[in-house]
C-alpha positions as a printed NumPy array, in Angstrom:
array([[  5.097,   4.533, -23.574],
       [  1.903,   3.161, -22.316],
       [  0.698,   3.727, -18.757],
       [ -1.777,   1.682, -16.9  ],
       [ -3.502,   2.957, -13.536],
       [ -5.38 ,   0.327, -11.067],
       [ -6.709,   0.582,  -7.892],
       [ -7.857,  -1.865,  -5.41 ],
       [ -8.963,  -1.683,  -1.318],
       [ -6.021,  -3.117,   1.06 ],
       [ -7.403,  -3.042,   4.915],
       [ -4.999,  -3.309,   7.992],
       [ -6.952,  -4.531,  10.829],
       [ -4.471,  -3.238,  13.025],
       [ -2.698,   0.568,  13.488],
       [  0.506,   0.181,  11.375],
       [  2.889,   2.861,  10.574],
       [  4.236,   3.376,   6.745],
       [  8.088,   4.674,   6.263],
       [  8.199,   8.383,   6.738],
       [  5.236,   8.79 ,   9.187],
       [  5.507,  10.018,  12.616],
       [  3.183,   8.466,  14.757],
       [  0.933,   5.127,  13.607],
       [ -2.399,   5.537,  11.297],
       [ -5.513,   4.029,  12.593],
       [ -6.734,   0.72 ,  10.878],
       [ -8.893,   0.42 ,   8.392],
       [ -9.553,  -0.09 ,   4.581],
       [ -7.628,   2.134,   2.08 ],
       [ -7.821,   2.257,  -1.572],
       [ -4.368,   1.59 ,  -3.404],
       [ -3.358,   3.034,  -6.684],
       [ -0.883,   0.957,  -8.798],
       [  1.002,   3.112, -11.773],
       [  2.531,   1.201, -14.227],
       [  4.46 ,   2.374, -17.445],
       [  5.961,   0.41 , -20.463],
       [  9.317,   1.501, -20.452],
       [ 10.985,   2.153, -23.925],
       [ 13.203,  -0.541, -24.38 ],
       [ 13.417,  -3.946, -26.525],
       [ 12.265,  -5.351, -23.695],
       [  9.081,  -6.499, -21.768],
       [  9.844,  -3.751, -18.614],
       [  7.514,  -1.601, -16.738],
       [  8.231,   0.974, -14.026],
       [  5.634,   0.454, -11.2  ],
       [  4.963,   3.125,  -8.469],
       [  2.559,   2.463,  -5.36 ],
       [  0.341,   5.103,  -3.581],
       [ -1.515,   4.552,  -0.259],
       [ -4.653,   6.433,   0.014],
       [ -5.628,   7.263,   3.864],
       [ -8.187,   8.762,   4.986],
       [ -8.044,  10.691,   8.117],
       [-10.237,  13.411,   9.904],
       [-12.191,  14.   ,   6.338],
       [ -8.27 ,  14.334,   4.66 ],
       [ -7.566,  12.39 ,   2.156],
       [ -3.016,  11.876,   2.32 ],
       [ -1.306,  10.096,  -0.318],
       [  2.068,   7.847,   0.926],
       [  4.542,   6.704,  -1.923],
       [  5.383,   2.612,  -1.073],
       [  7.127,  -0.135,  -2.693],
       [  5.475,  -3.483,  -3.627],
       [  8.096,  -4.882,  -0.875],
       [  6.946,  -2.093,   1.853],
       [  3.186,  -3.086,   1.709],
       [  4.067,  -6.548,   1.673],
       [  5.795,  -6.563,   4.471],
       [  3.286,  -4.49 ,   6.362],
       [  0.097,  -6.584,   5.426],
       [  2.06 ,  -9.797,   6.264],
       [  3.105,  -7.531,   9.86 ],
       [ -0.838,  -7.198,  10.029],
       [ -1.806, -10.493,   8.865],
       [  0.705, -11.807,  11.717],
       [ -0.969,  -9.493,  14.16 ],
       [ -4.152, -10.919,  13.572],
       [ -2.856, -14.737,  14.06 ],
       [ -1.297, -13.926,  17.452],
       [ -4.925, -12.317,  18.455],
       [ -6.907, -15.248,  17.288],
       [ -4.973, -18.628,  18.424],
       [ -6.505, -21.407,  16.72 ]])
């Protein structure tokens, strides 16, 4: 089984608040790391896990997320941003 590891920089320009956390994390831009694996079957079919990387009083936390979950909270932000900035 192959596995493949990328990261890239998602930013929330508002406070936003991921499944499991208490209290809501301040915005700002946070590196994301993608896992993917080949699974072992005739098929084309990878398992893919998401980790959110935030940084916080010089910690570094890491929050387990579906593709779905950080969809749904950049569009929140994104929708944030429109509502701010009426065009």
């Amino acid at each position: 089984m192959t596995q493949t590891i990328t990261s890239q920089t998602v930013e929330f320009k508002h406070p936003f608040k991921l499944p499991g956390m208490d209290e809501l994390h301040a915005p700002g831009s946070f590196e994301l790391v993608v896992e993917q694996e080949q699974l072992d079957v005739m098929w084309d079919a990878r398992r893919i896990t998401m980790t959110l990387l935030l940084t916080s009083r010089g910690r570094v936390e890491s929050w387990p997320l579906t593709e779905t979950e950080l969809q749904d909270l950049l569009a929140k932000d994104a929708a944030l941003a429109s509502a701010a900035d009426p065009a």
